[in-house]
C-alpha positions as CSV (number, residue, x, y, z in Angstrom):
1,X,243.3,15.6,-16.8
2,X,241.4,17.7,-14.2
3,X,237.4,18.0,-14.5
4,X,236.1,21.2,-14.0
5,X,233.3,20.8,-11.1
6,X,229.5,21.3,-12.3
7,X,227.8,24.6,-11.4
8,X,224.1,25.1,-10.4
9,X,222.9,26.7,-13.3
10,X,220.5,28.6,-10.9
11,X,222.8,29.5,-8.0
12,X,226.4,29.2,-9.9
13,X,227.6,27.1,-7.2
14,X,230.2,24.1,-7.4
15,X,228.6,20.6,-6.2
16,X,230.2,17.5,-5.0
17,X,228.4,14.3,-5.0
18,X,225.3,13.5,-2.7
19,X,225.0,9.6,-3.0
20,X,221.5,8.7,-1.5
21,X,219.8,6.2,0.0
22,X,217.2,3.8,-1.5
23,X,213.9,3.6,0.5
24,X,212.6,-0.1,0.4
25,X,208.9,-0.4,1.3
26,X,208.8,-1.8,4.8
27,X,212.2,-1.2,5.8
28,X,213.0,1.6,8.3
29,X,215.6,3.9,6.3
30,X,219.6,3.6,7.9
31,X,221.7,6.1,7.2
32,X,224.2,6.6,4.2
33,X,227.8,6.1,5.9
34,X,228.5,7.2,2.7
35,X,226.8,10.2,1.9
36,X,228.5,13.4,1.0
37,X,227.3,17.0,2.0
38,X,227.3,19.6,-1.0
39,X,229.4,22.9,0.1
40,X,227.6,26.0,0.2
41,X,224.4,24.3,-1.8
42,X,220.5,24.6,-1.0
43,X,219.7,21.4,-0.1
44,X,217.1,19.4,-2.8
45,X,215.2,16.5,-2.4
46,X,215.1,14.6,-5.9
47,X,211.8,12.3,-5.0
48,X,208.3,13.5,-5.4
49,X,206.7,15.2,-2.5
50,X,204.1,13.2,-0.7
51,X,206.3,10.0,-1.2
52,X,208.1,8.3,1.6
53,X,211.3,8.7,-0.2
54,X,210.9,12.3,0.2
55,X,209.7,12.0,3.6
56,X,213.0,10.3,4.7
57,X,215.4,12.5,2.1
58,X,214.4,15.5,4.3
59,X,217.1,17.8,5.2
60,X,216.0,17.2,8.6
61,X,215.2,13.1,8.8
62,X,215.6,11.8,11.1
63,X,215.3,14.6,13.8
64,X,212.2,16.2,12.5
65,X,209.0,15.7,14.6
66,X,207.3,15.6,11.1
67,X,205.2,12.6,10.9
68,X,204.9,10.1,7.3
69,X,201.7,8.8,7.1
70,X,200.3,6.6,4.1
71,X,196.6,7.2,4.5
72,X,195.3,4.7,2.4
73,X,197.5,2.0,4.1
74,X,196.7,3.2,7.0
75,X,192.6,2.7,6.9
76,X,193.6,-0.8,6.2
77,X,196.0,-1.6,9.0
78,X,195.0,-3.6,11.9
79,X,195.6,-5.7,14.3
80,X,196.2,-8.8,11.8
81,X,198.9,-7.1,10.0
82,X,200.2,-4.6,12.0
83,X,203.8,-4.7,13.3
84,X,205.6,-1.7,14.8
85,X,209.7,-1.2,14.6
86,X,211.7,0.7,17.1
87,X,215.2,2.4,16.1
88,X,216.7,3.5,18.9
89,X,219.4,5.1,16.9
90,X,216.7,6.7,14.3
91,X,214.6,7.8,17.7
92,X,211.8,6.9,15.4
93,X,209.0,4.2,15.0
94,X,207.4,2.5,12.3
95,X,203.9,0.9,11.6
96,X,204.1,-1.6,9.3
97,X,201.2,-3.1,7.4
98,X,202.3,-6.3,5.9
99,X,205.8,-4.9,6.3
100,X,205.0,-1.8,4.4
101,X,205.4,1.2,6.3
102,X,202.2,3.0,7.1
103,X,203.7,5.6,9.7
104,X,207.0,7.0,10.4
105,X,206.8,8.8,13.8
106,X,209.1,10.4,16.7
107,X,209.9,8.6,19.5
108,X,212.0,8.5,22.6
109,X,213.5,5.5,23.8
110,X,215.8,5.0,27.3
111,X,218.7,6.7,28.0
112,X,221.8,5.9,29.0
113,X,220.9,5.1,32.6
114,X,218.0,3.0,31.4
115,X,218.1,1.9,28.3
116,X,215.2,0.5,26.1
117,X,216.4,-3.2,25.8
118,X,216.6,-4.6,22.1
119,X,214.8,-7.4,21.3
120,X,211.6,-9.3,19.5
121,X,208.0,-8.4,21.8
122,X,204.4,-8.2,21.5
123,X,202.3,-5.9,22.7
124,X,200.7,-8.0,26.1
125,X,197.9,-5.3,27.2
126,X,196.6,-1.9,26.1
127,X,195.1,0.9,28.3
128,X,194.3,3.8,27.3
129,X,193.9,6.5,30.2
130,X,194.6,6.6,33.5
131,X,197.6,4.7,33.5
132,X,200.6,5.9,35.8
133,X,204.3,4.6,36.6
134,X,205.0,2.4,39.8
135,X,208.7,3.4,39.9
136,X,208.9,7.0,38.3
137,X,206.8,10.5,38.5
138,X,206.8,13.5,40.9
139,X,207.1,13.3,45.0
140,X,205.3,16.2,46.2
141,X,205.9,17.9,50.2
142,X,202.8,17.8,52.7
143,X,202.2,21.6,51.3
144,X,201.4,20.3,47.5
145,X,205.0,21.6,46.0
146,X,207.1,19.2,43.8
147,X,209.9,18.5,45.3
148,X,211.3,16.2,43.0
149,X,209.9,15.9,39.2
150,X,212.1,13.1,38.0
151,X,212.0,10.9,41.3
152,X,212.8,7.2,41.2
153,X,210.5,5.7,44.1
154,X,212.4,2.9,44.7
155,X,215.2,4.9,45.4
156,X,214.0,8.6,46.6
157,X,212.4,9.4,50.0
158,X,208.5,10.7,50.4
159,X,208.7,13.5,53.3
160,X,206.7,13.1,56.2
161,X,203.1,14.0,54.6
162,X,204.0,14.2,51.1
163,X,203.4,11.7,48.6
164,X,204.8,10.0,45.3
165,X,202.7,10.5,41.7
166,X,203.7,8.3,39.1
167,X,204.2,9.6,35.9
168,X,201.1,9.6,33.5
169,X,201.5,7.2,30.7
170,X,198.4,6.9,28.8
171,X,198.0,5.0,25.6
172,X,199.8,2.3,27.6
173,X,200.9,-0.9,25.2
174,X,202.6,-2.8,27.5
175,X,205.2,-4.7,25.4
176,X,207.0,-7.0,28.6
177,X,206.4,-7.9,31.6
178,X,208.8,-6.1,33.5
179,X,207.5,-2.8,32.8
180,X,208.6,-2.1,29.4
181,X,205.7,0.0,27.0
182,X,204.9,2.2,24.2
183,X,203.2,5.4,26.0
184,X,202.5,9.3,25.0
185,X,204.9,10.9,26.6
186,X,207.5,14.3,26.5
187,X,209.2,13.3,22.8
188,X,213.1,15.2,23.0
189,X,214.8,14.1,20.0
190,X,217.2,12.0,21.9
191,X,216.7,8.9,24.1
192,X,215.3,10.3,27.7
193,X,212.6,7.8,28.8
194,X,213.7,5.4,32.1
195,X,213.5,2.3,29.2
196,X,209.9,2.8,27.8
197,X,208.9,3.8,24.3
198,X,207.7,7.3,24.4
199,X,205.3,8.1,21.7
200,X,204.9,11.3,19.7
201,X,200.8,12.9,20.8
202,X,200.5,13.4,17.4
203,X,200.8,9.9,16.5
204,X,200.6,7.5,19.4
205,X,196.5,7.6,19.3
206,X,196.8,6.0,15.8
207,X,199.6,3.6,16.9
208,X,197.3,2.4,19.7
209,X,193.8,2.1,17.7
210,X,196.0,0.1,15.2
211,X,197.9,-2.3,17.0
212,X,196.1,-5.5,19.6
213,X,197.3,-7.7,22.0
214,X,199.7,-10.0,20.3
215,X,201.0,-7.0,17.8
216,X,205.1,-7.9,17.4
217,X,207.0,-5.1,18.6
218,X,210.9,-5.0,17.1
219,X,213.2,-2.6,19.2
220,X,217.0,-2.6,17.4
């Protein structure tokens, strides 16, 4: 026997099954390989606004540059209990207190070329401001003019008189020894970075007031 299918009683339109995805506190949220799309429906998010489950049921998670932020978790997150997770297919970070999440920010990871390595870290040093690449920024000619903005300076040639400006990466946690860090930095929503963490403006000052040295840092 055929079932008829259920009409919106508002917008008279025939739905199909949205199966969603629990939101566990501490876990970054994976997507639904089975999740269905309704045809022709508004899109509604079933959880109560302000929640992280409606943060993450968005019609726009994960690409949104929308930030979650749990205020009163946040004024108690430190150094002791801080742990930050990085999904490089999510392009998103997490600050977890105690393994709760406290933040759910942008970010942008390596790209193909140079991609962020997975792998268990700690942050190893923090600086804040006048921090610059030693491999990658701007190579300028002896009149002042950029002559190449995405220049690799182990590979790249400086003109006679010109010089090489590494790229500014303040808010630098440094998170292994061979250059790899969390940063502010340009946040596209797809991996574009030359391996390091680039962190969204609006959020990496709290990331770096929250975390010390010795903070583990999970990249998957």
């Amino acid at each position: 026997m055929k079932t008829k299918p259920h009409l919106h009683p508002a917008l008279g339109l025939a739905l199909v099954p949205i199966f969603l995805t629990s939101c566990e506190p501490g876990r970054a949220p994976q997507p639904n390989p089975n999740q269905t799309k309704a045809i022709d429906a508004v899109h509604v998010n079933p959880y109560k606004a302000g929640t992280y489950a409606h943060f993450t049921a968005s019609k726009n998670y994960p690409k949104t540059y929308g930030i979650y932020r749990n205020e009163a978790l946040l004024a108690k997150t430190n150094g002791s209990n801080a742990k930050v997770i990085v999904d490089r297919k999510l392009q998103r970070a997490f600050l977890l207190n105690n393994g709760e999440v406290a933040m759910d920010y942008p970010v942008s990871t390596g790209n193909k070329s140079f991609p962020t390595p997975a792998g268990k870290y700690q942050v190893l040093r923090k600086t804040k401001a006048n921090k610059r690449s030693n491999l990658y920024g701007k190579i300028y000619d002896a009149e002042g003019k950029v002559v190449n903005s995405n220049a690799d300076i182990s590979k790249d040639p400086v003109p006679e008189g010109g010089r090489f400006e590494g790229a500014l990466m303040s808010y630098w946690m440094r998170i292994s020894w061979d250059g790899i860090g969390m940063h502010k930095g340009k946040v596209p929503r797809y991996p574009a970075s030359h391996g390091c963490i680039r962190t969204y403006y609006k959020a990496v000052d709290t990331v770096y007031s929250k975390v010390a040295v010795g903070t583990p840092v999970v990249v998957r």
